[in-house]
N, C-alpha and C positions, 0 to 999 in steps of 0.2 A: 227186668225193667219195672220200675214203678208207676202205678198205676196212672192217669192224670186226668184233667178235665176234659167231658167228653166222650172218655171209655164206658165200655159196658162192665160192670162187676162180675167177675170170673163167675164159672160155673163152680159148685160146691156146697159143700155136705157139713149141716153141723146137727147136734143136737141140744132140744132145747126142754124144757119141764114141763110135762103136759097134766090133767085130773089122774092118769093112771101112772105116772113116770115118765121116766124119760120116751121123747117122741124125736125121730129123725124131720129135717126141716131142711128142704133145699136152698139154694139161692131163689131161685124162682119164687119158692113160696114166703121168703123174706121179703123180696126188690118187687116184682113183677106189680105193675100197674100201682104203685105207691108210692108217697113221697116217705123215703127212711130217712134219720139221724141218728146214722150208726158208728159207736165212736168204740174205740180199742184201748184195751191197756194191757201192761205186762203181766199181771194176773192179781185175781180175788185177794182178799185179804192183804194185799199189801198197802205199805202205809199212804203212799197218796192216792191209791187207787180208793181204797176207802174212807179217807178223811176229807179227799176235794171231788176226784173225777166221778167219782158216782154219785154223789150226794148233787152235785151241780145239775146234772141230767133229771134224778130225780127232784129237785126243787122249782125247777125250769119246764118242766113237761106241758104244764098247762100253756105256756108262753108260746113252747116251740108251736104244738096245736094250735094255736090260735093263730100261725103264723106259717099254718100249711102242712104240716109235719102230721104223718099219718100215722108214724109207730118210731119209739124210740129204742135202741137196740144196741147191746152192750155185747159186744165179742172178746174173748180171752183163750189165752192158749191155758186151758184149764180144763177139766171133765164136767159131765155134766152134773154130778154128786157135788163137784166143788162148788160152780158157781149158784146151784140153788142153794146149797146152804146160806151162801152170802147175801143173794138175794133175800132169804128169811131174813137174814141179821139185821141188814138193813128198808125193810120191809118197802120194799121197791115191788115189789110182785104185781101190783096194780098200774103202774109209771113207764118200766122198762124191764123188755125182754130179752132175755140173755140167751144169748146163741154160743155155745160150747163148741170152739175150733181145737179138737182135742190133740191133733197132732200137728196142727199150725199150718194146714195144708191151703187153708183160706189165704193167711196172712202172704206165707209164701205166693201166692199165684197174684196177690196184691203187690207184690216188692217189697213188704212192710212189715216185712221178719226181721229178728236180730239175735244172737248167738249170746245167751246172756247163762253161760257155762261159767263163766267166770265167777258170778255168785251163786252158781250150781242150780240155776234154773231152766241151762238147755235151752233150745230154740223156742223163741215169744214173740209175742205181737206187738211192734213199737206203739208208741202211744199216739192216738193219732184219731181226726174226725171227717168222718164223709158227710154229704148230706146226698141221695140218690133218687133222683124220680124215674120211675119208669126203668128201674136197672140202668140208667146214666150216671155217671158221678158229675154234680153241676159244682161241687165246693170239696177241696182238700187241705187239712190240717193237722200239720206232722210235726212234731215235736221235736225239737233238737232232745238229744239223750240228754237225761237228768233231767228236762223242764217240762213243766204245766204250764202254761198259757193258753197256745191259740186250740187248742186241742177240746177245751171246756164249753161248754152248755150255753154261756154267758158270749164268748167270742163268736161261736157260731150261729146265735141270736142277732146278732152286731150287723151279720152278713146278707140277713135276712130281710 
């Protein structure tokens, strides 16, 4: 079942980039007592994840803040080697922090997997934006397959 307005965000384990490496990070220690803008794509480095959906978050940061948003937070069914490098690339490191759902087990317990074997990427995390206070989801934005829209920085500013 997918997730919806109202729900508490599952319980769950990522790993994110710490001063010594990789550092494990709960859901708790993500959501709990915070307003997130946690938004997902099917993974690093790829073309619109790189070219619109992260760049919109990171351009938009100061905005969301200023508009309540306590940390903004980029999930991928990717490791956690992958998505720091990415995060270097695009020198996001001070903006948004990337939470590594390495086997998709977040996405899945959200409903918000998708089977993306077909262009040999195995189980991923549809593209998609939450906003979460206090571990509630108060705003959901799920992407029809193949679209960017409501899922970006800018739409969920809109809402705010």
């Amino acid at each position: 079942m997918t997730i919806k307005i109202g729900d508490k965000v599952p319980e769950g384990n990522f790993m994110t980039w710490g001063a010594g490496g990789p550092e494990p990070k709960s859901a708790d220690d993500v959501f709990a007592g915070k307003t997130v803008a946690l938004f997902s794509l099917p993974g690093a480095f790829t073309p619109t994840c790189s070219a619109k959906h992260l760049p919109s978050y990171k351009e938009n940061a100061d905005a969301l803040k200023a508009k309540g948003v306590d940390s903004i937070v980029c999930t991928a069914v990717n490791d956690v080697f992958v998505l720091h490098a990415w995060e270097k690339e695009h020198g996001s490191e001070n903006g948004v922090t990337m939470l590594a759902d390495g086997n998709g087990d977040f996405v899945k317990a959200l409903g918000l997997d998708f089977d993306g074997s077909g262009f040999g990427m195995g189980t991923r995390g549809q593209r998609f934006s939450l906003l979460v206070k206090d571990g509630e989801v108060t705003h959901i934005n799920i992407e029809e397959p193949g679209e960017y829209r409501v899922s970006s920085a800018e739409h969920l500013l809109a809402q705010l």
